[in-house]
N, C-alpha and C positions, 0 to 999 in steps of 0.2 A: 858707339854703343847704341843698341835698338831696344827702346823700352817698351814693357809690357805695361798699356795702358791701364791694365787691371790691377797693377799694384805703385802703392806710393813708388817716387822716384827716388825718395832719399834712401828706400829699403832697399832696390836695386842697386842703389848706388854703394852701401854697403856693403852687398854680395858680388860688387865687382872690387871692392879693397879686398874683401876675404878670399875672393879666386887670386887676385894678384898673390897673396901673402903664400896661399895652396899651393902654387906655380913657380913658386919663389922668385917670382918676379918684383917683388917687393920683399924683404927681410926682415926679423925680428931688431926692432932697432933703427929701421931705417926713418926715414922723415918722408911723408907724406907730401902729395903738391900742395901748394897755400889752397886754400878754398876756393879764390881767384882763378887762379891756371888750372882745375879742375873743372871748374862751372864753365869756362872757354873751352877747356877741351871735350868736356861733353857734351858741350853747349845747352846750360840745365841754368837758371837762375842762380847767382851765389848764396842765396837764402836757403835753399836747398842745399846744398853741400857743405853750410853752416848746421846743417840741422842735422844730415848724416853723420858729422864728424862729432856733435856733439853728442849722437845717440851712442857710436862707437866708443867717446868717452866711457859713456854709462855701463857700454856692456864690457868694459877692461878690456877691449882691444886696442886702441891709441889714447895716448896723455898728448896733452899741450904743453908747450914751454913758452911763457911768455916771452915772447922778444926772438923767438930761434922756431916755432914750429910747431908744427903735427907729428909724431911718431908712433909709431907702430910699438906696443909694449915688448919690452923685452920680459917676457914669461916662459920659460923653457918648456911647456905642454902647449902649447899655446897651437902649434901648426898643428898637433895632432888633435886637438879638441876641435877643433874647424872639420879636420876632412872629415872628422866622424860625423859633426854636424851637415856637413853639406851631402855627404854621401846617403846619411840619414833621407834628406826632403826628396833628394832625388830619387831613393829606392821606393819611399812612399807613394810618389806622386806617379811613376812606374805602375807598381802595382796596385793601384786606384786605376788607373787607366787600363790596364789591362784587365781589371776585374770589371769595367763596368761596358767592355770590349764583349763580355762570356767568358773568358776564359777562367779557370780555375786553379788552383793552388799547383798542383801537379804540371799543367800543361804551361804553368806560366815560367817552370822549372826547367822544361822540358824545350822550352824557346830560348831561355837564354842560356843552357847549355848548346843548342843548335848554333844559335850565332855566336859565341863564343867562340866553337870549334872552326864557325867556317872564318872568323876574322883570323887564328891562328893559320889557317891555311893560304889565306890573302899576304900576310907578311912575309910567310917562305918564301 
């Protein structure tokens, strides 16, 4: 994982649990790696991935179980409040960049209907 020096790492580290969970690479229910084998696999301090999983507590996306684990809550809206959310920063952050590019509301419409059309012709 390649971190953006310009944000905490424990926040990234959260928005790569919630792409996992997006991905279904990870599932509602499943168990998370210890904080341990996370911090090695990122290679991130375990202080840090103590701090992510406890922030994740807070926002209702995984509970602990003492003695057994991290898991990912079992919430039945749960995958679909994510992709809104993450589809959300990424549309923003889009059109923040494309508007401070010149371009304007219409032509920034008018781009991603163009590569839209031309990515549907790449998969033919």
């Amino acid at each position: 994982m390649d971190f953006d020096h310009g944000r905490p790492i424990y926040l990234q580290i959260i928005d790569y649990i919630k792409k996992q969970i997006i991905t279904r690479n990870l599932k509602i229910g499943d168990k998370v790696p210890s904080q341990r084998e996370l911090a090695q696999q990122l290679k991130v301090n375990p202080n840090t991935v103590q701090r992510a999983y406890r922030e994740m507590e807070n926002m209702q996306l995984a509970e602990t179980i003492r003695g057994q684990g991290t898991f990912i809550v079992k919430r039945g809206e749960l995958l679909k409040e994510l992709q809104g959310e993450m589809a959300g920063t990424l549309l923003k952050n889009f059109i923040l960049e494309m508007q401070s590019l010149g371009y304007d509301d219409q032509e920034i419409l008018g781009l991603v209907e163009k590569y839209q059309q031309d990515l549907k012709e790449e998969i033919k």
